[in-house]
C-alpha positions in Angstrom: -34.1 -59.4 -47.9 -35.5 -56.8 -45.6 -32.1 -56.0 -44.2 -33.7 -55.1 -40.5 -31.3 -55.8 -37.7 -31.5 -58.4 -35.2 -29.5 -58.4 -32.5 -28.5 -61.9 -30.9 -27.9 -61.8 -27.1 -25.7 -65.0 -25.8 -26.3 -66.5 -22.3 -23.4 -67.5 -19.6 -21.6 -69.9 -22.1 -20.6 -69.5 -25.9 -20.9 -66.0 -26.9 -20.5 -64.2 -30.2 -21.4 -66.0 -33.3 -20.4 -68.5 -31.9 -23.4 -68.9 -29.6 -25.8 -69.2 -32.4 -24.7 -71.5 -35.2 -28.1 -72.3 -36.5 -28.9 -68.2 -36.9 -26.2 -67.3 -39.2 -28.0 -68.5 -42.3 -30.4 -65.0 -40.8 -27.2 -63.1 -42.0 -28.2 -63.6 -45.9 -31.9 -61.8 -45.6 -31.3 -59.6 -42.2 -28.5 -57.0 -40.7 -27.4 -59.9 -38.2 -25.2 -58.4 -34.9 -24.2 -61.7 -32.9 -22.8 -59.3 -29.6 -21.1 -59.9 -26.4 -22.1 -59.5 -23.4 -19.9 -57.7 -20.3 -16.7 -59.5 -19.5 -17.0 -61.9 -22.6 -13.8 -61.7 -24.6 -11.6 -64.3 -25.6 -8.9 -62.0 -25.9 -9.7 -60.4 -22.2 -9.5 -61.1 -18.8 -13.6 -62.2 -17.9 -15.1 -59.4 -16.1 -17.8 -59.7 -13.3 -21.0 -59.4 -14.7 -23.6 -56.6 -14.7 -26.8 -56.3 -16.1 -27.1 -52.4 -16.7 -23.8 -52.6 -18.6 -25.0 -55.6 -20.5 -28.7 -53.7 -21.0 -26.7 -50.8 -22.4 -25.0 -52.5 -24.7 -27.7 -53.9 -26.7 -29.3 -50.7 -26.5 -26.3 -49.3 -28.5 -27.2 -51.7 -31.5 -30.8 -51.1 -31.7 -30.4 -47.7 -33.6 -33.7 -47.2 -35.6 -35.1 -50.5 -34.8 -34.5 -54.0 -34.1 -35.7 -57.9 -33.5 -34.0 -59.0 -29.9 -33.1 -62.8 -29.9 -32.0 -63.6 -27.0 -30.7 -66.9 -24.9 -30.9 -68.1 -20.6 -28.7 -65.2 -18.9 -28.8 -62.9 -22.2 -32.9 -62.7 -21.8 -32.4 -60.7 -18.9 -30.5 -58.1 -20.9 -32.9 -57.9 -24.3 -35.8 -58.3 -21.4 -34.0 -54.5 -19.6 -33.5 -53.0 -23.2 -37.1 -53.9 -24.7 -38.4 -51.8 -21.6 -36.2 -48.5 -21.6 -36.8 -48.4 -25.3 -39.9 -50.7 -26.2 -40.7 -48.5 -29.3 -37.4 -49.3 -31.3 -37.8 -53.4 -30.1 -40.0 -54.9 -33.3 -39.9 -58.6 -31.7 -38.3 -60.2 -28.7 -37.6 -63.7 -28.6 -36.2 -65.3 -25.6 -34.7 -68.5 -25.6 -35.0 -70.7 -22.0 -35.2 -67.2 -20.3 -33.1 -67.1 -17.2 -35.8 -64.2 -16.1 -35.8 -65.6 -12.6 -36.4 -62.0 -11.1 -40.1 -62.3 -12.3 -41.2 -66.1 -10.9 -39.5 -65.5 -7.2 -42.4 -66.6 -5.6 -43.2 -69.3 -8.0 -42.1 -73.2 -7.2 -39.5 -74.2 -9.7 -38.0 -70.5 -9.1 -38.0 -70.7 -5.6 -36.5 -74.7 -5.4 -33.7 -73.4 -7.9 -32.8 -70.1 -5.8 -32.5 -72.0 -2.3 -30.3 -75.0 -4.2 -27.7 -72.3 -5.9 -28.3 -69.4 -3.4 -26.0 -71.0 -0.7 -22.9 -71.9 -3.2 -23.2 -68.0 -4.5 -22.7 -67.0 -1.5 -19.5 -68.4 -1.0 -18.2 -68.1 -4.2 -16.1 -65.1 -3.2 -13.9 -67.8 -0.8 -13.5 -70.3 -4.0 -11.2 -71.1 -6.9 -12.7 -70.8 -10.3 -12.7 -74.7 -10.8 -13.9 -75.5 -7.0 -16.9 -73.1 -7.8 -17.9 -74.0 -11.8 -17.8 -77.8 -10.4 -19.9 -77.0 -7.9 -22.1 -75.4 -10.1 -22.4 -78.1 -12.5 -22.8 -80.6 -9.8 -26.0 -78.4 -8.5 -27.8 -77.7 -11.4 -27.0 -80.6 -12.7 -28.9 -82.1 -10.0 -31.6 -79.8 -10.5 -31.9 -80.4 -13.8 -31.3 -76.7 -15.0 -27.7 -77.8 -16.9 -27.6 -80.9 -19.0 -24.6 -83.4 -18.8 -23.4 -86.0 -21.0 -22.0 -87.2 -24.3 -22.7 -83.7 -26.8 -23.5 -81.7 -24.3 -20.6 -78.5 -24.4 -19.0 -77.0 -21.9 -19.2 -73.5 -21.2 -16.6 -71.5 -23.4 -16.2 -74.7 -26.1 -17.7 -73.0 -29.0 -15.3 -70.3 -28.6 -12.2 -72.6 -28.5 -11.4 -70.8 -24.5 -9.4 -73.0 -21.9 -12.0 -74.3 -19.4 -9.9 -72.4 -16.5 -11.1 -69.0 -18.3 -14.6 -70.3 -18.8 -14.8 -71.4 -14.9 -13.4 -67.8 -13.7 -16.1 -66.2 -16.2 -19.1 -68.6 -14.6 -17.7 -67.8 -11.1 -18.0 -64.2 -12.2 -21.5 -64.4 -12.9 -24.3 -62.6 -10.5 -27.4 -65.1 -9.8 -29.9 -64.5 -12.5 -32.6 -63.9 -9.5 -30.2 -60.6 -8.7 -31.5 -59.2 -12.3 -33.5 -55.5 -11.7 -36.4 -57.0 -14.1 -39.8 -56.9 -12.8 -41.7 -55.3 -15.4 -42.5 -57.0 -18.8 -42.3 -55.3 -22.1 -45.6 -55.0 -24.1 -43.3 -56.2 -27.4 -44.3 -59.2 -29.5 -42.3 -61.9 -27.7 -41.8 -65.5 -28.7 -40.6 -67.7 -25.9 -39.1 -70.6 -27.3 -38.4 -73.2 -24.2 -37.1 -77.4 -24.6 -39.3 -78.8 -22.9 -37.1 -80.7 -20.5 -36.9 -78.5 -17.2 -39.6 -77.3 -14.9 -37.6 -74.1 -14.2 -38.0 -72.8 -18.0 -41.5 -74.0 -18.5 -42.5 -71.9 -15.5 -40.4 -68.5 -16.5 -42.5 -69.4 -20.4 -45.7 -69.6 -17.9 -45.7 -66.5 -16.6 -44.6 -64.4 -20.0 -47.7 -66.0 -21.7 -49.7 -64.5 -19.0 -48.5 -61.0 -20.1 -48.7 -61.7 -24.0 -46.6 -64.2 -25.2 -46.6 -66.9 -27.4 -44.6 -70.0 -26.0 -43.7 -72.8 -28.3 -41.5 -75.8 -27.4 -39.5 -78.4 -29.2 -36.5 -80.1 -28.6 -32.9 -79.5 -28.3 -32.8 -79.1 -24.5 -31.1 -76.1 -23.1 -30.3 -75.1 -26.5 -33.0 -75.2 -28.9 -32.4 -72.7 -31.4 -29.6 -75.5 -32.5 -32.2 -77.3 -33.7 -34.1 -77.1 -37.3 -37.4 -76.5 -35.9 -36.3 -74.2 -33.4 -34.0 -72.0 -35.7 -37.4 -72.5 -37.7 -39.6 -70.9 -35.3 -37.5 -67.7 -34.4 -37.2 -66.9 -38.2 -40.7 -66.9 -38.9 -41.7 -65.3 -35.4 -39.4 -62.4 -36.8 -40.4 -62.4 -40.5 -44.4 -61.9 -39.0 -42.9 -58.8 -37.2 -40.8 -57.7 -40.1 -41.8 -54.9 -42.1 
């Protein structure tokens, strides 16, 4: 057991623990923190997002050191932390990386923004539900959410009423809003499914500054998987120590 901490950032559904159920066996060989982002509570009212706040808080759990793990929206936070304080980051890995900020001018990036940008800026005039089926309908269409039998809706893992888990994805700012546009020099792992054009291209442009990119499947959610819980466990035991 080496007993360094990783820190486990969620993305725009689960959070907590529950967002990585593969990851807790981590828990037996490493100080494992499973936070919450901004406005993620099941006990509170969600709160509109903000990516400084969220940046902050990981910062507050890196103390002498940490491995970032990170997944879609929650990327943008370990990606804004590993920067301000690269020296106490010992690994990043990032987990179909919402890091839209950095492709902009990229194809994928750019066909996602003009789909979504025109429903964000409306969702101030919409209901929580009206906007979060909206939302599903787009990027469903897009490919960048998955639908079906098995597939979870946002908030299920954490047993919350889908009316609080619509309010919280209304409450969301578009991931291309993020202030990221430099890149760490950490060891990063980006760990992508394979299935969406959107994610392969954000993988893309971090292996041009560095990273190692490794896909298998699982879809959005690949650390669920053995070889992806695989992967992110021995990316951080090659960084541990």
């Amino acid at each position: 057991m080496s007993g360094e901490r990783i820190v486990f950032i969620h993305g725009a559904g689960a959070f907590g623990a529950a967002a990585w159920p593969a990851q807790h066996p981590l828990a037996r060989d490493y100080d494992a923190l499973f936070i919450k982002r901004h406005g993620f509570d099941v006990s509170a009212d969600p709160l509109v997002s903000d990516f400084a706040v969220d940046a902050e808080i990981v910062l507050g759990h890196l103390e002498s050191g940490a491995h970032l793990v990170a997944h879609a929206q929650g990327a943008i936070a370990a990606m804004m932390a590993a920067v301000e304080q690269g020296s106490l980051v010992r690994s990043l890995t990032l987990v179909e990386p919402a890091c839209l900020s950095l492709t902009a001018e990229l194809p994928a990036t750019h066909a996602y923004r003009e789909l979504l940008e025109p429903l964000y800026a409306r969702r101030a005039e919409m209901a929580d539900v009206e906007f979060a089926v909206a939302y599903a309908r787009m990027a469903s269409a897009s490919g960048e959410v998955q639908t079906g039998p098995g597939v979870m809706a946002p908030g299920a893992l954490n047993n919350e009423s889908a009316a609080r888990a619509a309010r919280r994805l209304r409450l969301q700012a578009p991931p291309w809003e993020a202030p990221l546009h430099i890149v760490p020099g950490v060891p990063t792992l980006v760990l992508t499914g394979g299935w969406e054009p959107l994610y392969e291209e954000i993988a893309g442009y971090l292996v041009g500054t560095g990273a190692v990119h490794r896909t298998t499947a699982g879809g959005h959610r690949p650390q669920d998987t053995a070889e992806g819980a695989a992967l992110i466990r021995e990316f951080i035991e090659a960084h541990s120590g």
